[in-house]
C-alpha positions in Angstrom: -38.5 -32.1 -2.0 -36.7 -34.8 -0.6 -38.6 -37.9 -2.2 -37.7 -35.5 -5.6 -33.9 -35.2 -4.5 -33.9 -39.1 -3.8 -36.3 -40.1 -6.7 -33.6 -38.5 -9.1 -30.6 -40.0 -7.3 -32.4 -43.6 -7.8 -32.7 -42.6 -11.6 -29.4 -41.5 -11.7 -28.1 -44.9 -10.5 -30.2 -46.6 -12.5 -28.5 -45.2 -15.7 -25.8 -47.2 -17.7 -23.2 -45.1 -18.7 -21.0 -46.6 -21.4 -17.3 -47.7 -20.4 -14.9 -46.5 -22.2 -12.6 -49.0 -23.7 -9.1 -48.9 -23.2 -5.8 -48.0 -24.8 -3.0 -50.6 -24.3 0.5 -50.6 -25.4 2.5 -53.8 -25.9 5.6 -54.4 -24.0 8.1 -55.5 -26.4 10.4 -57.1 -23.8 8.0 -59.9 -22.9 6.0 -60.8 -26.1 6.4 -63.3 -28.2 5.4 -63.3 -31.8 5.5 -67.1 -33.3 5.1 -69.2 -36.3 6.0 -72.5 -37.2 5.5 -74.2 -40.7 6.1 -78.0 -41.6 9.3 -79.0 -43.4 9.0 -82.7 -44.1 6.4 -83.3 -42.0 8.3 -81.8 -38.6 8.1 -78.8 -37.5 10.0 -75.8 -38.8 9.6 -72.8 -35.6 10.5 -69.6 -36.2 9.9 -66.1 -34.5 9.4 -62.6 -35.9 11.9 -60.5 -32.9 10.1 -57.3 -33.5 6.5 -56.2 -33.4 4.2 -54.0 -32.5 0.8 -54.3 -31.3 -2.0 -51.5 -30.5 -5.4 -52.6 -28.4 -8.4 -50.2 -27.8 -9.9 -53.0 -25.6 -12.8 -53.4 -22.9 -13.5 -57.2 -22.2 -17.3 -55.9 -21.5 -18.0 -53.8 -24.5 -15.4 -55.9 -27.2 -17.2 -54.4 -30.4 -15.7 -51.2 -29.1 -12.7 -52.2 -30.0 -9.8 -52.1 -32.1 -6.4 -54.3 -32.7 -3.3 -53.3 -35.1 -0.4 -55.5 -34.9 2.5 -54.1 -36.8 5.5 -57.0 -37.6 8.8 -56.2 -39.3 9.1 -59.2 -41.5 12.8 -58.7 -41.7 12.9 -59.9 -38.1 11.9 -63.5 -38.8 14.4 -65.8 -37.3 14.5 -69.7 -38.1 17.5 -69.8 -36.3 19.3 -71.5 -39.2 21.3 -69.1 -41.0 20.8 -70.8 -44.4 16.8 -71.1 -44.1 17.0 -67.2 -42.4 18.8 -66.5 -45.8 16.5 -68.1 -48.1 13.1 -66.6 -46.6 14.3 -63.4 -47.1 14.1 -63.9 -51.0 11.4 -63.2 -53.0 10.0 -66.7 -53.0 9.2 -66.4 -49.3 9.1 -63.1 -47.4 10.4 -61.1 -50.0 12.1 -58.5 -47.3 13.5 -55.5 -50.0 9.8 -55.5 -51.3 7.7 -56.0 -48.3 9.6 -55.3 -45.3 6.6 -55.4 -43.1 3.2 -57.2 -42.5 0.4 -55.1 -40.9 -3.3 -56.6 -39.4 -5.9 -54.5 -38.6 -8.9 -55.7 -36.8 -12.2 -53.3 -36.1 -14.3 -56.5 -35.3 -14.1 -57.7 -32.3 -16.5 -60.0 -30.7 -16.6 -62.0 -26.9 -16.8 -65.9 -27.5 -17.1 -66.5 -23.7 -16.2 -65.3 -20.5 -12.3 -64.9 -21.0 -12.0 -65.6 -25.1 -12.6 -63.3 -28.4 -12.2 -63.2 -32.0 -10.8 -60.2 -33.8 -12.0 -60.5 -36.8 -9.7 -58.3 -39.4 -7.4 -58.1 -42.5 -3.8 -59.5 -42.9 -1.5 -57.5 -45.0 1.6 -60.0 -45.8 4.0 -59.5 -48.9 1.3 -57.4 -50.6 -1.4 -59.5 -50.3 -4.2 -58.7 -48.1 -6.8 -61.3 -46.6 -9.5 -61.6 -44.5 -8.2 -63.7 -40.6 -9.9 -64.2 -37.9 -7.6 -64.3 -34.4 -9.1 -66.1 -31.6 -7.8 -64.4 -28.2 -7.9 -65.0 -24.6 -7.6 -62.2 -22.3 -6.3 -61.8 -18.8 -6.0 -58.6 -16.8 -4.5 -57.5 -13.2 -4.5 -53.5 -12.4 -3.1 -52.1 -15.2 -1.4 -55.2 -16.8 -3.1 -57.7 -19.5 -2.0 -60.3 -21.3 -3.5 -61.4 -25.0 -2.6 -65.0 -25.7 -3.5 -66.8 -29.0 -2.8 -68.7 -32.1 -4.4 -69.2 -35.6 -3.4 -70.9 -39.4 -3.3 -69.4 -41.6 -2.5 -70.7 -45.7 0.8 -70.0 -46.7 -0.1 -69.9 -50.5 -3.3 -67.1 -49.9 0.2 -64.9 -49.4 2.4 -65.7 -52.3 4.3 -67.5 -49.5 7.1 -70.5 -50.9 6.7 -69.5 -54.6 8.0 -71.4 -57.3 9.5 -74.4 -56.5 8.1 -74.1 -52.9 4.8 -73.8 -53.4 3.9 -77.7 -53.6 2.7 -78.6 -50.5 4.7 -82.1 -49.9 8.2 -80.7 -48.7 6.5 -77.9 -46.6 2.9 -77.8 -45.4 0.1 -75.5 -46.7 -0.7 -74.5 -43.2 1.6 -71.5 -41.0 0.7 -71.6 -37.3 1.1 -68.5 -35.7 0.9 -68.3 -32.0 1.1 -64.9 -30.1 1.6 -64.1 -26.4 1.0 -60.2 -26.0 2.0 -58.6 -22.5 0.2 -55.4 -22.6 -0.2 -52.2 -20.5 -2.5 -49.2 -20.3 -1.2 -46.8 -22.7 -1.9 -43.2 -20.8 
């Protein structure tokens, strides 16, 4: 009887139970939300002051997973009144008719030991496209942090219409960098 009791506590061990990924919540206090286009070949930065982001994250089991990043557009900030003025029209951001940008990732895949790539779809001014977001991921306790940046085309959004859409005065290419402090939600 007991060889049984400890055959079946060996077995028992032995099993692999899958870990249930995890619900985080961003905290909007400390993330950043970035972009930054070229204006004459310099650098044009700008910021979008309020987002959201949703994770349902384990670093082990990544395909598990989930991201939806929700950003009020309106929130963009060039810190230039005149250029914050002019991307709210409907050459650029078009705020009255698309006041907010969604991406939704259900892809997510481990590139190394502390990098990923979500791997989802990019709803901007009512266009949506396929992006991949490369991530790296740092955790402590119940604290993470979700740090990244990507390009993505300006034009594949209907972004700098019109007379903006040339690519000499500003650059084809938005870079959009992202620093996500994040908690477990629950």
């Amino acid at each position: 009887m007991i060889r049984l009791v400890r055959l079946a506590g060996t077995l028992l061990s032995a099993v692999v139970l899958p870990v249930a990924a995890a619900d985080w919540k961003m905290d909007a206090a400390t993330s950043r939300l970035e972009f930054t286009a070229i204006f004459e070949r310099a650098p044009a930065p700008g910021v979008f002051r309020q987002f959201d982001a949703r994770l349902r994250f384990d670093p082990e089991q990544p395909a598990a997973g989930s991201l939806e990043v929700t950003i009020d557009v309106k929130s963009a900030d060039m810190k230039i009144a005149d250029v914050n003025k002019a991307i709210a029209g409907v050459e650029w951001f078009d705020f009255a008719r698309h006041p907010q940008a969604r991406f939704q990732a259900t892809d997510i895949r481990r590139i190394d030991a502390s990098r990923y790539l979500a791997r989802g779809t990019l709803l901007l001014k009512g266009v949506q496209q396929p992006v991949e977001v490369p991530f790296a991921w740092t955790r402590s306790a119940d604290a993470a942090r979700m740090e990244g940046e990507l390009v993505v085309k300006r034009s594949a959004f209907g972004i700098g219409a019109g007379e903006w859409a040339a690519t000499n005065v500003i650059g084809a290419d938005v870079k959009i960098r992202f620093d996500l402090r994040l908690r477990k939600d629950g």
